[in-house]
N, CA, C and O of each residue as an XYZ file, in Angstrom:
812
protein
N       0.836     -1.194      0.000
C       0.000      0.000      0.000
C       0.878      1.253      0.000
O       0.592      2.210     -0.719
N       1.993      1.250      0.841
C       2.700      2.231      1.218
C       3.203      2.699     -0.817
O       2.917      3.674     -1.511
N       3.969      1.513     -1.084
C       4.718      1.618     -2.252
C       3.623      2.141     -3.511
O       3.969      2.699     -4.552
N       2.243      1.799     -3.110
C       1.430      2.609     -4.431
C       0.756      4.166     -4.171
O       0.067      4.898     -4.881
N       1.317      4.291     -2.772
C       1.047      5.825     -2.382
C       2.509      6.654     -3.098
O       2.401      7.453     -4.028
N       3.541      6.362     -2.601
C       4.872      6.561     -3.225
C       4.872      6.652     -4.945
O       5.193      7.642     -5.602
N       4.485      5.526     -5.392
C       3.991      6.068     -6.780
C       3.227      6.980     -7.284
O       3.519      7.546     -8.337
N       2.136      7.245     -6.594
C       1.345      8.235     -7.295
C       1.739      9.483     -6.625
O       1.443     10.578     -7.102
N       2.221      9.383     -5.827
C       2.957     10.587     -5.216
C       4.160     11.092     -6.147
O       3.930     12.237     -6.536
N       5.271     10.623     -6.578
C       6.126     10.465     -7.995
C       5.600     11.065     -9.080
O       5.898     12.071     -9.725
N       4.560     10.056     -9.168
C       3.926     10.339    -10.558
C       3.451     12.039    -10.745
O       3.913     12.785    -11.607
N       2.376     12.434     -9.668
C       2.472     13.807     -9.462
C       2.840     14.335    -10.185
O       2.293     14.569    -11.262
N       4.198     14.794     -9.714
C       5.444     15.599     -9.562
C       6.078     15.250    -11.336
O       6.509     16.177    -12.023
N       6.037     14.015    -11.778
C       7.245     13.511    -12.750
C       6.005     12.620    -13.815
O       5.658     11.479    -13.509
N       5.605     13.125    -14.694
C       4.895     12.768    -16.049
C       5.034     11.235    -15.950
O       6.079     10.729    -15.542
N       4.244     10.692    -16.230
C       4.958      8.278    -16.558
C       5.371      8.638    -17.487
O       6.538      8.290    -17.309
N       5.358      9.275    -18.791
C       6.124      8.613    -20.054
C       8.080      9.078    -19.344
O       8.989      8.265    -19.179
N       8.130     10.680    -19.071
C       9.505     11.151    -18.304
C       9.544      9.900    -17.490
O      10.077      9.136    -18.295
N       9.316      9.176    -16.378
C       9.561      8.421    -15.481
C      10.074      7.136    -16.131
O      11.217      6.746    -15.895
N       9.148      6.390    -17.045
C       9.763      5.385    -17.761
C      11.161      5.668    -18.351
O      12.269      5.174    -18.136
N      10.670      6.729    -19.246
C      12.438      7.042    -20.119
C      13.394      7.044    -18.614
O      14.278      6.192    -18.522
N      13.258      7.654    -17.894
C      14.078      7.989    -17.026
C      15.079      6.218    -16.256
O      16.252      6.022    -15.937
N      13.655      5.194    -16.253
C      14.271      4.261    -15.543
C      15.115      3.513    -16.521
O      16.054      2.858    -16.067
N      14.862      3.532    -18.016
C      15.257      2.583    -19.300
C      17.006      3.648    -18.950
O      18.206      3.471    -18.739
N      16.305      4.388    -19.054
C      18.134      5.483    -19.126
C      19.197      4.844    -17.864
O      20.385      4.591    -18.063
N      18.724      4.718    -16.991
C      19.425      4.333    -15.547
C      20.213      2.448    -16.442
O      21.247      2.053    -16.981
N      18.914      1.945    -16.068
C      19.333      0.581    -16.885
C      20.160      0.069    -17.888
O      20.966     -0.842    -17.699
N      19.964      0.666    -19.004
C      21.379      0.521    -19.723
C      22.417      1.526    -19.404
O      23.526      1.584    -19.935
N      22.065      2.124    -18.707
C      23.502      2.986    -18.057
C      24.443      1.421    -17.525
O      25.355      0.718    -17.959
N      23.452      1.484    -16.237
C      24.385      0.207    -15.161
C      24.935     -0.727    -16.216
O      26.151     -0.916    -16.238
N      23.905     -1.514    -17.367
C      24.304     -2.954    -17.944
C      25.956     -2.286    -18.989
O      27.031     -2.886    -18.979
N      25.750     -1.287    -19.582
C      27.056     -1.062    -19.934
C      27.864     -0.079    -19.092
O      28.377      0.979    -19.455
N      27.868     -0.556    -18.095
C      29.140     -0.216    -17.036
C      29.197     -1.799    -17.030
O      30.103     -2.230    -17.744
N      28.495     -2.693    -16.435
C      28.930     -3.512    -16.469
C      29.751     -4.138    -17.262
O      30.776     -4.721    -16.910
N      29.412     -4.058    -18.136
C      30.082     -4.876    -19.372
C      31.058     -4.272    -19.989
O      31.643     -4.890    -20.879
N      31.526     -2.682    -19.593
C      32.945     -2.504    -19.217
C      33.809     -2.675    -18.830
O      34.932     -2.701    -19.335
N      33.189     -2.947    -17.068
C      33.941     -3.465    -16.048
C      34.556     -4.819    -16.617
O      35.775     -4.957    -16.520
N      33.813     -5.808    -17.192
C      34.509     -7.356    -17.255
C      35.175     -7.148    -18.442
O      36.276     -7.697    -18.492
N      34.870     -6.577    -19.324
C      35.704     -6.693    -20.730
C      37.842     -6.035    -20.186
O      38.961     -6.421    -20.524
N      37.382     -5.094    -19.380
C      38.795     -4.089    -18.810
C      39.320     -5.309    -18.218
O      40.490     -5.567    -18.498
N      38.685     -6.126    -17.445
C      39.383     -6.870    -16.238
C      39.782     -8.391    -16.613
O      40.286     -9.312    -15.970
N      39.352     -8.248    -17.876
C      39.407     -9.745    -18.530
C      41.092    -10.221    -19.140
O      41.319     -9.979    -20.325
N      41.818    -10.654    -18.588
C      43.647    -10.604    -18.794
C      43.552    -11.498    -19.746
O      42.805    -12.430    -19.448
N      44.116    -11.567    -20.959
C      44.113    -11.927    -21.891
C      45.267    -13.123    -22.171
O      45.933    -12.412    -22.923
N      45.735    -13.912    -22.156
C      46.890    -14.359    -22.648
C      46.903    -15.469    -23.477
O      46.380    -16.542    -23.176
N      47.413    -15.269    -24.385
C      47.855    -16.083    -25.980
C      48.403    -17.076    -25.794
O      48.074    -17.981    -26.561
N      49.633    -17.460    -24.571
C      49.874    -18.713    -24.516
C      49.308    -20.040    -24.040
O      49.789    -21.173    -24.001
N      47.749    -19.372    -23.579
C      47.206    -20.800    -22.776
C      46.292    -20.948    -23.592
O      45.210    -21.281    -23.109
N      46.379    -20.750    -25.195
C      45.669    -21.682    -26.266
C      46.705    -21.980    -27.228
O      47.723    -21.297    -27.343
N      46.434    -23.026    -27.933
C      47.618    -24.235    -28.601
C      47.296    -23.299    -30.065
O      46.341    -22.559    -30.300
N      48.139    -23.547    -30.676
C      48.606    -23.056    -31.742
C      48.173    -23.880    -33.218
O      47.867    -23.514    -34.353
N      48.341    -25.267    -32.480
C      48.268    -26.522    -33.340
C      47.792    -27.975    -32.469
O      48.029    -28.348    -31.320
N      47.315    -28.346    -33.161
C      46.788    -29.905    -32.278
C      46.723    -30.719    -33.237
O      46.335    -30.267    -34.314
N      47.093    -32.207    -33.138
C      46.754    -33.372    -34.136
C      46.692    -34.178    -33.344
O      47.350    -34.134    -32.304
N      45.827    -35.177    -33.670
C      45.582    -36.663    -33.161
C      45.747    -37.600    -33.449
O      46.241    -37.216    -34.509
N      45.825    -38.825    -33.537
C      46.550    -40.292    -33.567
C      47.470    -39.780    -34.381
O      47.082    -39.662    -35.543
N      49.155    -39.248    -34.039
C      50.369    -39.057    -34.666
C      51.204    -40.378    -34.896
O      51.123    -41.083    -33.890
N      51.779    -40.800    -35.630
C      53.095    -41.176    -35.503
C      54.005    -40.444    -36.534
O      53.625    -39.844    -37.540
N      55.169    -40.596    -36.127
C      56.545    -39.966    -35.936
C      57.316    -40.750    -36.487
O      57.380    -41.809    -35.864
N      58.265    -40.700    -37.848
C      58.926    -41.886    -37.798
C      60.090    -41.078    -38.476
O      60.019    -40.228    -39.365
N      61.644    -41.790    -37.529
C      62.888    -40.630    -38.122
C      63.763    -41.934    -38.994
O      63.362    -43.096    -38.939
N      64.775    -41.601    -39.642
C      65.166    -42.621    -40.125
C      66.798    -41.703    -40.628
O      67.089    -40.591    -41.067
N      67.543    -43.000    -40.223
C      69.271    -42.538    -40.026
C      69.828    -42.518    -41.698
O      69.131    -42.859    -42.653
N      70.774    -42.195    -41.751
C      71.389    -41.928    -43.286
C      71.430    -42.909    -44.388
O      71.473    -42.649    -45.591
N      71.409    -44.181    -43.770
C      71.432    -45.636    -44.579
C      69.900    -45.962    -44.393
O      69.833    -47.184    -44.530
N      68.938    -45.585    -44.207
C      67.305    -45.346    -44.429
C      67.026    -46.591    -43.499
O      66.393    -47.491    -44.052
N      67.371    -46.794    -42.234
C      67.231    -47.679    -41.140
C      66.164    -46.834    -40.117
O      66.251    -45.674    -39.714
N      65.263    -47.727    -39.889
C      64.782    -46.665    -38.176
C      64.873    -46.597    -37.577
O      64.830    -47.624    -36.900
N      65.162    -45.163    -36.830
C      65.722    -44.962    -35.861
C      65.027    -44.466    -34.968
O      65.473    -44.516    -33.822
N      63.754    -43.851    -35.207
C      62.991    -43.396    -33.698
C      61.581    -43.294    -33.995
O      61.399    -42.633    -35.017
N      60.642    -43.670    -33.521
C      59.980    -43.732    -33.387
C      58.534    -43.232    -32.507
O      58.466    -43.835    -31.436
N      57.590    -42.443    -32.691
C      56.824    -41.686    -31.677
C      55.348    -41.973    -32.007
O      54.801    -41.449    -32.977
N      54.574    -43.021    -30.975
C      53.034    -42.702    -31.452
C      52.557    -41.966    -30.009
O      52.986    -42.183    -28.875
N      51.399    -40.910    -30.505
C      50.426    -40.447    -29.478
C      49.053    -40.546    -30.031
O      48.959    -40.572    -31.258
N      48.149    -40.596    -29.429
C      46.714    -39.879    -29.745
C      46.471    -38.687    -29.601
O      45.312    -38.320    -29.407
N      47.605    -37.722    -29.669
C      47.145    -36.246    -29.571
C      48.486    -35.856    -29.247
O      49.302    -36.450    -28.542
N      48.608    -34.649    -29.934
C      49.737    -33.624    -29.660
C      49.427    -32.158    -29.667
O      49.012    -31.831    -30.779
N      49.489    -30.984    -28.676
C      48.899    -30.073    -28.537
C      50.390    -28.596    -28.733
O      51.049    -28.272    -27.746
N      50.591    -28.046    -29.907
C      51.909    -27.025    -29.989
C      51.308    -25.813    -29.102
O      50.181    -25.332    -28.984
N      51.983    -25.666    -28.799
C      52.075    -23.598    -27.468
C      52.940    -23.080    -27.990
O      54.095    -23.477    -27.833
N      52.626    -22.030    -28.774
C      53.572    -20.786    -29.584
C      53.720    -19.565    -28.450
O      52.622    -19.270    -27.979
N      54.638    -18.927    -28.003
C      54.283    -18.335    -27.494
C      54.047    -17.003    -27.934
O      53.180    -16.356    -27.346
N      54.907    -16.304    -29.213
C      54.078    -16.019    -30.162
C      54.038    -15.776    -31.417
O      54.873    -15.718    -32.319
N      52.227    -15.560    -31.272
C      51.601    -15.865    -32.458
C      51.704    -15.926    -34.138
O      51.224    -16.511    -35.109
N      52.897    -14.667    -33.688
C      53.261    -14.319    -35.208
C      54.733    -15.181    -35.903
O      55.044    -15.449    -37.063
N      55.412    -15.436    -34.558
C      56.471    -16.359    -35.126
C      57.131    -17.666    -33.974
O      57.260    -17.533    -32.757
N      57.418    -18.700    -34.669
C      57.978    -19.241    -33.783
C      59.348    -18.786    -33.366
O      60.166    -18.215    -34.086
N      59.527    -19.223    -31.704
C      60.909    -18.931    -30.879
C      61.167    -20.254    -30.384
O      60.466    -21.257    -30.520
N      62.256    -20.127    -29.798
C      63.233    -21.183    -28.640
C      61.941    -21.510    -27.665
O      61.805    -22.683    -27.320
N      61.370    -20.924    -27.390
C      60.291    -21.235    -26.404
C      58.994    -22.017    -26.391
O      58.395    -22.607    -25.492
N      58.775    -21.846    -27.570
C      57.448    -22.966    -27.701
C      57.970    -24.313    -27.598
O      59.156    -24.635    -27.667
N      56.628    -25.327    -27.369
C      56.779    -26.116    -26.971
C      55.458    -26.994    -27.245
O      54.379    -26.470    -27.520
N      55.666    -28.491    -27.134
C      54.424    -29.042    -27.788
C      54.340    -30.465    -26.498
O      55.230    -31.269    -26.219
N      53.078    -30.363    -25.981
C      52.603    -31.313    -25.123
C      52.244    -32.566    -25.871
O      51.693    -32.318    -26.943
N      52.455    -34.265    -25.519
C      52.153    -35.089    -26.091
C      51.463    -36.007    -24.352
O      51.748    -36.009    -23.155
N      50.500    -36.628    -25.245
C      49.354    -37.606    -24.743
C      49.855    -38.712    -24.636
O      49.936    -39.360    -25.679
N      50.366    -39.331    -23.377
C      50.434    -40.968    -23.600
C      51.652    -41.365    -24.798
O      51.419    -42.025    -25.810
N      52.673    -40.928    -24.504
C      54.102    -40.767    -25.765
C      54.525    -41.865    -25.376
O      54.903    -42.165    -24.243
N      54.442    -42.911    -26.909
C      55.007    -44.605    -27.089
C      56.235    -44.018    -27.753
O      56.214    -43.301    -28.753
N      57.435    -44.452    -26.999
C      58.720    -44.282    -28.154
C      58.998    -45.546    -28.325
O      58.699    -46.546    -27.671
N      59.724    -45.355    -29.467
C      60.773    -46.983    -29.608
C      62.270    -46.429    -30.249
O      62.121    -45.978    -31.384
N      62.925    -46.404    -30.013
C      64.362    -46.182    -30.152
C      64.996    -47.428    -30.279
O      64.895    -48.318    -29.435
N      65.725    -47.518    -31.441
C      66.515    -48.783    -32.327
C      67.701    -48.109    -32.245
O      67.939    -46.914    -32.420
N      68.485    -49.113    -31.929
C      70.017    -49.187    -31.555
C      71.004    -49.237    -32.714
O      70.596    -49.638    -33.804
N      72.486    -48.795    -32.538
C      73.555    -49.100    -33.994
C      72.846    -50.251    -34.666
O      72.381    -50.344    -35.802
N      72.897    -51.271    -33.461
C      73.219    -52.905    -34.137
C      71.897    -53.545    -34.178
O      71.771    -54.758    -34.010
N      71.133    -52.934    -34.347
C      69.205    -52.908    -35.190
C      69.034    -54.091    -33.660
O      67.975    -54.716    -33.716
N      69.743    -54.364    -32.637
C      68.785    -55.298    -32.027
C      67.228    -54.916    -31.842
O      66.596    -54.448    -32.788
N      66.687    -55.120    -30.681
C      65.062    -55.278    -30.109
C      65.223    -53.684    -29.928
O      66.132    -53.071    -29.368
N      64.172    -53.241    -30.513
C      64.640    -51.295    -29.711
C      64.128    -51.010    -28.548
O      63.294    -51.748    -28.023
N      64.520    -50.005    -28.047
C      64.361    -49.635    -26.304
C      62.728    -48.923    -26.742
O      62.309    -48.145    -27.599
N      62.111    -49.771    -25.514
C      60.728    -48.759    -25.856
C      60.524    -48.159    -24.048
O      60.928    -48.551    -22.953
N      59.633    -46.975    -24.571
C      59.677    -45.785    -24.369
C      58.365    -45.228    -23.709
O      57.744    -44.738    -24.652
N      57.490    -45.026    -22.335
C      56.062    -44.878    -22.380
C      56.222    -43.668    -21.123
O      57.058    -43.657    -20.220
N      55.398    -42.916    -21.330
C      54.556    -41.919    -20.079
C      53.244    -41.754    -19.855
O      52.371    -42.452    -20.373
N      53.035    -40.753    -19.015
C      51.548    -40.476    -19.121
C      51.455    -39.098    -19.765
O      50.549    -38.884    -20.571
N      52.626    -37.848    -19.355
C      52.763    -37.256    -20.080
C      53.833    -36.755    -21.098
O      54.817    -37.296    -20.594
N      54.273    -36.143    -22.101
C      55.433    -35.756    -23.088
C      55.329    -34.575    -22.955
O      54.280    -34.056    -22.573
N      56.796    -33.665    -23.352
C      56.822    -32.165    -23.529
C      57.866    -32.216    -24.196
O      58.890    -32.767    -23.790
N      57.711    -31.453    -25.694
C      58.929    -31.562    -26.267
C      59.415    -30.086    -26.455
O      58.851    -28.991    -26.445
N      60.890    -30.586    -26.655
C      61.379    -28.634    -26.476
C      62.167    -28.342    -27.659
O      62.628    -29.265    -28.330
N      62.346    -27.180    -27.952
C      63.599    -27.169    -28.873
C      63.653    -27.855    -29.933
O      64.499    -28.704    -30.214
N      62.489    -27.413    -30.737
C      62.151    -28.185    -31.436
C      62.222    -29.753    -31.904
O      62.616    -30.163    -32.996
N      61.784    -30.454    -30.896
C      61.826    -32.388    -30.853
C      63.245    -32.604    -30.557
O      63.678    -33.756    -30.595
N      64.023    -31.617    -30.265
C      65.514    -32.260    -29.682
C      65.430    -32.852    -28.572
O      65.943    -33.969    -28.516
N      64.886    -32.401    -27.571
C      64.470    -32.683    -26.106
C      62.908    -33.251    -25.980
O      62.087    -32.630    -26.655
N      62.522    -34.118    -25.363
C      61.486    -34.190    -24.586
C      61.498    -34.652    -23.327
O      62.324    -35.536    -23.098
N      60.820    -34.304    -22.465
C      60.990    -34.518    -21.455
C      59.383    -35.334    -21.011
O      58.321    -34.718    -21.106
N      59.462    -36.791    -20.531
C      58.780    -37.700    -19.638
C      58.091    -37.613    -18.290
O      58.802    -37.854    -17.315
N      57.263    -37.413    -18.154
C      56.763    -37.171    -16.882
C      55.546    -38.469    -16.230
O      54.805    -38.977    -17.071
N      55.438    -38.849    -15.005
C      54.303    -39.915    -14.537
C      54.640    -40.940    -15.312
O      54.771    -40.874    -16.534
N      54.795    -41.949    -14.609
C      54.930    -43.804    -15.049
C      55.555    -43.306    -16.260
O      55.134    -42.641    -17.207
N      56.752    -43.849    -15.944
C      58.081    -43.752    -17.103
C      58.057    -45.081    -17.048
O      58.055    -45.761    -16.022
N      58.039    -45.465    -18.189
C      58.123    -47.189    -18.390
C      59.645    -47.329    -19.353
O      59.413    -46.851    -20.464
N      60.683    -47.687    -19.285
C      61.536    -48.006    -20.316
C      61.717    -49.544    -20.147
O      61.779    -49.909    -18.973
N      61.808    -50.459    -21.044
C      62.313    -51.428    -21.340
C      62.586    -51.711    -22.517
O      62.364    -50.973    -23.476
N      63.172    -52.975    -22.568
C      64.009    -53.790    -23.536
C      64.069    -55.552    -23.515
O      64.287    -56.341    -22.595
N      63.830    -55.708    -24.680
C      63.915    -57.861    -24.660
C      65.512    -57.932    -25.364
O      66.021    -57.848    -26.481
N      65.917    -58.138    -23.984
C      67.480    -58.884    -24.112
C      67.680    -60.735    -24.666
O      66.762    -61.555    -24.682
N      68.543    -60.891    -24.906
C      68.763    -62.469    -25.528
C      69.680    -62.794    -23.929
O      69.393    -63.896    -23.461
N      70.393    -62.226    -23.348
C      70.847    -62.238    -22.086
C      69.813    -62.141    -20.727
O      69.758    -62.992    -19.840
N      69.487    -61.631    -20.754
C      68.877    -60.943    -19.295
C      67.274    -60.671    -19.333
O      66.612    -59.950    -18.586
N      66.823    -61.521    -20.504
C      65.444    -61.209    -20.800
C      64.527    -60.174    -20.795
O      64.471    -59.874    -21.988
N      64.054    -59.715    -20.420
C      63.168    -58.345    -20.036
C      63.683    -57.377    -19.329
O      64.069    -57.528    -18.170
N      63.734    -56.223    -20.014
C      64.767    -55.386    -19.009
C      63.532    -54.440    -18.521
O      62.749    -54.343    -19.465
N      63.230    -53.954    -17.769
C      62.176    -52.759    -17.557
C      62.907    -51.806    -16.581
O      63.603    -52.379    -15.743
N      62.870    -50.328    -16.534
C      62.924    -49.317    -16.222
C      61.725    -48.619    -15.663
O      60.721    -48.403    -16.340
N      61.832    -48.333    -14.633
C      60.735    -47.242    -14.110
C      61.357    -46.126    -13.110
O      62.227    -46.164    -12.240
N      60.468    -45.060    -13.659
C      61.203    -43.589    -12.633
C      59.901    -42.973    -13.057
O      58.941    -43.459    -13.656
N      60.149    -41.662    -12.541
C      58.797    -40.376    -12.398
C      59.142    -39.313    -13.545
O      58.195    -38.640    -13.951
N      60.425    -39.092    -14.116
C      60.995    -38.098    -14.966
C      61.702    -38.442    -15.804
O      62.668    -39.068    -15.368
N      61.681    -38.346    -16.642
C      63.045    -38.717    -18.042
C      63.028    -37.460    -18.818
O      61.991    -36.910    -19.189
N      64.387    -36.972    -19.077
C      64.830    -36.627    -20.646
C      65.446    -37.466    -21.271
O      66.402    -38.202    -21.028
N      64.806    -37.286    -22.100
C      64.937    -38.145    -23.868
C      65.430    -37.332    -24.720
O      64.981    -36.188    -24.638
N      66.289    -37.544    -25.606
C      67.396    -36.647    -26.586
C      67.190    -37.582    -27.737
O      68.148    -38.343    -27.873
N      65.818    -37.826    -28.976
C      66.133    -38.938    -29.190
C      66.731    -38.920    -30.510
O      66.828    -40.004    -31.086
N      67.263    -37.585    -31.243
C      68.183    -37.826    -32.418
C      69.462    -38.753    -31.942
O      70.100    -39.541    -32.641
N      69.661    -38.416    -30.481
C      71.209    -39.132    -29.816
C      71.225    -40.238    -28.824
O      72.033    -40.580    -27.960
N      69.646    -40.855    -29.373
C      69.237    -42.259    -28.221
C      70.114    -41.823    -27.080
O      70.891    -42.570    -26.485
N      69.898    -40.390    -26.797
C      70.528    -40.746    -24.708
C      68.552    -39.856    -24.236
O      67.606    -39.268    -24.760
N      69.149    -40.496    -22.665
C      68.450    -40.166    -21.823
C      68.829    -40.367    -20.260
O      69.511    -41.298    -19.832
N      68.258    -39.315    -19.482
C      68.909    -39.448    -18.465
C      67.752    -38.475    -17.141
O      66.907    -37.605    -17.351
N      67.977    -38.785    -16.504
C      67.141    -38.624    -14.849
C      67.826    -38.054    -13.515
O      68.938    -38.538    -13.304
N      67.529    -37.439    -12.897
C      68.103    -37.110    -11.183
C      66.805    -38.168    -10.203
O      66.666    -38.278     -8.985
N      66.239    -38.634    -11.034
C      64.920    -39.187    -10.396
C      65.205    -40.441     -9.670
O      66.026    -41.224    -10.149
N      64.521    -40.740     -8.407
C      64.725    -42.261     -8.237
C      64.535    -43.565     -9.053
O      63.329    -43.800     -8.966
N      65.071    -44.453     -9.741
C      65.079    -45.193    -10.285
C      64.862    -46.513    -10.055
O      65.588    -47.110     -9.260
N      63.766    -47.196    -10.762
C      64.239    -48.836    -10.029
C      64.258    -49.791    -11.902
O      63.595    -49.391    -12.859
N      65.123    -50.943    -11.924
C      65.711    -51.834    -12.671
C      65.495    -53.371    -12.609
O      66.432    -54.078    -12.239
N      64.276    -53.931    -12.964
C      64.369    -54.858    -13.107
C      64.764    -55.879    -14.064
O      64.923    -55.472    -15.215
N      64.991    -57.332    -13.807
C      65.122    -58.044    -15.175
C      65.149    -59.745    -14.380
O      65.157    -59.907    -13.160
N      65.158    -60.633    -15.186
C      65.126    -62.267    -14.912
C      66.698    -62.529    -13.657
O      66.965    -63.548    -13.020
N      67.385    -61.325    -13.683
C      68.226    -61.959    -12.185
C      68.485    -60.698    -11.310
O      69.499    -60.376    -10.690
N      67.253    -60.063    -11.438
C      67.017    -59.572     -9.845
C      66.782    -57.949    -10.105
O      66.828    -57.597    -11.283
N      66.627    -57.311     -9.476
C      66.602    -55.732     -9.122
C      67.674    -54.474     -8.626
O      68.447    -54.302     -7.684
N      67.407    -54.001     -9.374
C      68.674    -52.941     -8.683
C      67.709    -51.603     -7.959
O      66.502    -51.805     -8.095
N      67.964    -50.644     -7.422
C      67.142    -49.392     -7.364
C      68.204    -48.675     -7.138
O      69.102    -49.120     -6.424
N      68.284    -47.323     -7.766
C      69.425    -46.518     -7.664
C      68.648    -44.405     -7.773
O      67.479    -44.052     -7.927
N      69.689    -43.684     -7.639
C      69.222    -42.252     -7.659
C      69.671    -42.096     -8.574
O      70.692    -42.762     -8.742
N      69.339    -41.358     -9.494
C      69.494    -40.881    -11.285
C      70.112    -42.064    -12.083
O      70.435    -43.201    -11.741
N      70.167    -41.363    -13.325
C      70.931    -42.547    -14.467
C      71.130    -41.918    -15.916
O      70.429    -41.148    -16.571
N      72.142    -42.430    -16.127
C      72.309    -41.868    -17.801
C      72.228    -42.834    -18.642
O      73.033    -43.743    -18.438
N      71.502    -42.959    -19.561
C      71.367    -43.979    -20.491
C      71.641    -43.904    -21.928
O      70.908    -43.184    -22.607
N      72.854    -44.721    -22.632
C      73.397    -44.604    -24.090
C      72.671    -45.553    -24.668
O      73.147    -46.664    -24.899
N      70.986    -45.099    -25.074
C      70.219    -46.346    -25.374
C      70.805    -46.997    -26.801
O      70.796    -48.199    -27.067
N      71.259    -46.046    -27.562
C      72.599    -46.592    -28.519
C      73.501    -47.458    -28.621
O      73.820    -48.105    -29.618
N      73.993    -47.485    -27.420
C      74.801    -48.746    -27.286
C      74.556    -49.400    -26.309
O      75.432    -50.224    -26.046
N      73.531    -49.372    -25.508
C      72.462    -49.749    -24.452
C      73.398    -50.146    -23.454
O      73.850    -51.270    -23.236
N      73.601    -49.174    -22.936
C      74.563    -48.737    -22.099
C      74.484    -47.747    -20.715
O      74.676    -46.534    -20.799
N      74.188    -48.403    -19.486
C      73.148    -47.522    -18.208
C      74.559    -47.321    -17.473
O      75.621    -47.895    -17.714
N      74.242    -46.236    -16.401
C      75.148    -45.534    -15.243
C      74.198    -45.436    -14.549
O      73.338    -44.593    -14.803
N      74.130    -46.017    -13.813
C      73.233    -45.412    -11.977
C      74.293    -44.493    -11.364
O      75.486    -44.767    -11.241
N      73.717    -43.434    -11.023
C      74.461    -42.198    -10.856
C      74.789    -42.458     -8.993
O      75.929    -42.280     -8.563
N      73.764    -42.836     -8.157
C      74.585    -42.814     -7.018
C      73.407    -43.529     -6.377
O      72.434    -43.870     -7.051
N      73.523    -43.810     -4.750
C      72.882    -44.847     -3.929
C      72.233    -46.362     -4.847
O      71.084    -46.736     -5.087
N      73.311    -46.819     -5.108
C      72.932    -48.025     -5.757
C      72.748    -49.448     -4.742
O      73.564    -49.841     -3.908
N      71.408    -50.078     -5.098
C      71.180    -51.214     -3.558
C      70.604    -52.246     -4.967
O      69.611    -51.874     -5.592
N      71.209    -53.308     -5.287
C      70.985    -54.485     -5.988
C      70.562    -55.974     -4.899
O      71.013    -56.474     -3.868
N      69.573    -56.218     -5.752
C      69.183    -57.605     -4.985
C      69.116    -58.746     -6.480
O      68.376    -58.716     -7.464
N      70.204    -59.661     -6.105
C      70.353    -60.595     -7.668
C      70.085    -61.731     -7.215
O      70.527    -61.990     -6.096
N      69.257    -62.796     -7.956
C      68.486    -63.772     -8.029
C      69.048    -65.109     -9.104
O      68.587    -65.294    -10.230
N      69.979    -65.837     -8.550
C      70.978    -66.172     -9.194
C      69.744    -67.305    -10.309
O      70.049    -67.649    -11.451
N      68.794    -67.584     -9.820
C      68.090    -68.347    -10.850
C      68.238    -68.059    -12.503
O      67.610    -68.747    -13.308
């Protein structure tokens, strides 16, 4: 009751058609302030959308005598330019679930290669392994070789790779676990870098 005394009390004083215009004027006043406010405050940045994306990739490199030498499948690869107008040293391309296989001088069984995630740098010179690093190998010696750690770089024009990460080494005569490692998957060739504790299984 109060609020329809207040109106016609208004009204009085201030014409309805003036009163309407008056409230439409207020209203899109506020809605474009608003929509000032978020557009000003909205931070923009170019590097947290991909540049490039492809899905089910493979990768295949091959050495001077047309042998293969490396190998890369994903279901997705996502490039980050950082920018837009040209590539730099800095971009970088995220990979999904990265299967390597790396083949050795002497073409044996090649070292294969698994994560959960890939990041390659410098343009595919580097990638770097992250979550369930799987490396192994089928030896004619030592049967199944498997590798597991949390981090790897992979260099794989130069089959090396290498870790500060804790490491563990299994195979058919026993376990090793050690702190980092350098690996010449080339000449398949490991260094456990330090705290090395082996348990061998003479079977």
């Amino acid at each position: 009751m109060r609020l329809l005394e207040r109106a016609q009390r208004i009204n009085q004083h201030i014409p309805a058609p003036w009163l309407v215009a008056f409230v439409l004027v207020i209203f899109f006043f506020a809605f474009s302030l608003r929509q000032k406010t978020e557009i000003v405050g909205y931070d923009y940045d170019p590097s947290g959308f991909p540049q490039i994306y492809m899905k089910d990739v493979e990768t295949r490199e091959f050495d001077s005598e047309g042998r293969l030498h490396y190998l890369l499948i994903t279901p997705q690869i996502t490039h980050f330019q950082m920018n837009p107008d040209t590539p730099s040293d800095a971009d970088y391309t995220l990979i999904d679930n990265p299967n390597m296989a790396l083949h050795d001088a002497e073409s044996k069984a090649p070292w294969l290669v698994t994560a959960t995630i890939g990041r390659s740098e410098g343009n595919g010179q580097l990638i770097r392994l992250l979550e369930n690093v799987l490396i192994q190998q089928q030896t004619p010696s030592q049967g199944l070789i498997q590798i597991t750690t949390t981090e790897l770089r992979v260099r794989p024009r130069e089959q090396f790779a290498e870790t500060d990460k804790a490491v563990k080494m299994r195979s058919a005569k026993g376990q090793i676990d050690a702190k980092g490692m350098d690996a010449d998957l080339a000449q398949s060739r490991l260094q456990l870098k330090s705290q090395v504790k082996a348990v061998y299984d003479p079977r």
